[in-house]
Phi, psi and omega in degrees: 000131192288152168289162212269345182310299209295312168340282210294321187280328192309137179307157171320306241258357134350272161315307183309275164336301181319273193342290200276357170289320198277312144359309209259337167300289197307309196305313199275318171298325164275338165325319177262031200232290196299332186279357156301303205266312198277137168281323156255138199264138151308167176316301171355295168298317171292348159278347189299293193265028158275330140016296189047241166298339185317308187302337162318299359189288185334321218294318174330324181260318186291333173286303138001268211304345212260312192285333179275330162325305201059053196256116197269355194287331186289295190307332176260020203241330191288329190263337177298318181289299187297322171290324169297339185259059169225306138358286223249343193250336174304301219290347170281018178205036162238156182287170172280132157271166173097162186266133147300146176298162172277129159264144197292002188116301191292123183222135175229101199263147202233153191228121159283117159222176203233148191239015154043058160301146194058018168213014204209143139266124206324303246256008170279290196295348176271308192293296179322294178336276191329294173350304271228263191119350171341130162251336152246178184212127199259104206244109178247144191073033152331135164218174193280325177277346155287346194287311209284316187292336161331287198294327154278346166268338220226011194294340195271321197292324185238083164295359221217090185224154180217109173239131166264162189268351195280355188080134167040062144242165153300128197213197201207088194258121177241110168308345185242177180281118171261142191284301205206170183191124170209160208251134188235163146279091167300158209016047197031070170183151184072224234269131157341170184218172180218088172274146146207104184328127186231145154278125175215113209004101173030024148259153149322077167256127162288115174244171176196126177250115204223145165212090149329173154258175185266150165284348178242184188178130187214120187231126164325137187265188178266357164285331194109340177260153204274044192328125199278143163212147174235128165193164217223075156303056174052012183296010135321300196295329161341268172314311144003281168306295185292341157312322194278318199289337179312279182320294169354309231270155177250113170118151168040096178208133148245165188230104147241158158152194186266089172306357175023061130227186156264161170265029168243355204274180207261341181302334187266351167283319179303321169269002146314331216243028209209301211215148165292149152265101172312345165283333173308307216276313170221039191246188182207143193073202192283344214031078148303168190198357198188139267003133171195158191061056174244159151207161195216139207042054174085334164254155194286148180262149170271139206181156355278148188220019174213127180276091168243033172234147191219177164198123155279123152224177204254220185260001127351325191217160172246123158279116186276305171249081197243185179163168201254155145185159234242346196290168151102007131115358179298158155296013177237132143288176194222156203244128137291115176218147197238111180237151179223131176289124179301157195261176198258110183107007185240039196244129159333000000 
């Protein structure tokens, strides 16, 4: 233990450094330690984990500060963070190790995308769509004049369409025939989901087209300002729910669409534990997916800068391929992912 002489010769910026590295070390570690353990998360958390990589963000400054200091309690809480978001965040911009399954022949590529009504113009979003080669397309935020530009531009392509006319419901453009279709409350609470059964050459797939509400919420005031309100629509419960009907279901299944989570919330672990992500699996960089084509008094907000948009599939299919991209003018990027159905017995 340094004599108290030496204590006293240590630099400020010592003082400065120790405190807030070790602060900001203990705060992210216990967050991911409380999204285990507490059953209902404080506001706190829930801001923690929409966050998403964001919460590292400190480390640009605190790491500097930790190594000029020469504070070593600082240096070693700064490098304890930086391995976990290295942890958890490398693997979106390294290739997949491993041998792929053997597949049946079949691919199908699929798209989530949120249509930003009242910032997106259909004939963006029709052109964005088209682009794609998407053979199914996951519509969140339906509105009417694109559901009208669907049906007249995109009617040869996507003979299969489930547009609601009611508007900002979840809706569906399909190359295959659906069987069946009905709009459910996963755990009976928010927003409808949208299961529906498609034929894709004469096997069974089951989709669910799903948009919670977010867990964080912000509504312009008549003042300008930006009131905050946090609350927790059951989106656990959700993800639960729609975990039991995956599992149930026999053959095929995706889950897409704008899930307004993060992939640190505890909801995206539960359904994690269901279904792959593709974008995990086979995409590159952080995937944002949210916010863009925004502004505000005339300046553009910077964006995107949070991945709540997805595409889940079950052990049925290999992501061969994903990606995020930006065209068609929504406040959303649309999520693409290119799947090939595993052949039968080479599924985990």
């Amino acid at each position: 233990m340094p004599e108290p002489a030496a204590r006293a010769r240590r630099p400020y910026l010592w003082w400065v450094a120790t405190p807030l590295c070790l602060l900001y070390a203990a705060g992210v570690f216990a967050f991911l330690a409380l999204r285990h353990l507490l059953l209902e998360w404080p506001p706190l958390l829930l801001v923690f984990a929409f966050l998403g990589p964001w919460l590292y963000a400190p480390l640009l400054l605190l790491l500097p500060l930790a190594f000029f200091s020469r504070a070593r309690p600082a240096i070693a809480a700064s490098l304890a963070v930086l391995l976990l978001f290295l942890g958890i965040y490398l693997p979106f911009f390294l290739p997949r190790f491993g041998a792929a399954p053997a597949t049946a022949g079949g691919s199908l590529v699929a798209m989530a995308f949120n249509l930003g009504p009242g910032v997106s113009q259909p004939a963006e979003l029709v052109a964005a769509i088209g682009g794609t080669g998407a053979g199914i397309v996951a519509l969140e935020e339906v509105y009417p004049e694109a559901a009208a530009a669907f049906e007249e531009e995109l009617a040869q392509r996507y003979p299969y369409r489930l547009l609601p006319s009611g508007g900002g419901a979840s809706g569906l453009l399909s190359r295959y025939p659906i069987r069946e279709h009905e709009y459910l409350r996963l755990a009976g609470v928010g927003r409808p989901a949208l299961r529906v059964v498609l034929d894709v050459a004469g096997e069974t797939l089951h989709v669910f087209v799903l948009h919670p509400d977010p867990p964080i919420n912000a509504a312009y005031g008549s003042r300008g300002r930006l009131p905050v309100r946090l609350f927790d629509e059951h989106q656990e419960a959700q993800m639960a729910d729609l975990a039991r009907r995956a599992r149930a279901l026999a053959g095929p299944v995706l889950a897409l669409g704008d899930f307004n989570m993060s992939d640190q919330s505890r909801p995206y672990v539960v359904i994690s534990r269901a279904l792959g992500d593709a974008f995990r699996e086979a995409g590159f960089g952080f995937g944002f997916t949210f916010p863009v084509n925004l502004a505000r008094r005339g300046l553009a907000l910077p964006g995107p800068l949070w991945r709540i948009d997805y595409v889940f599939h079950n052990d049925a299919f290999y992501a061969r391929r994903a990606y995020v991209g930006c065209q068609g003018g929504s406040d959303h990027c649309y999520v693409v992912a290119e799947l090939e159905r595993v052949a039968q017995g080479a599924q985990p």
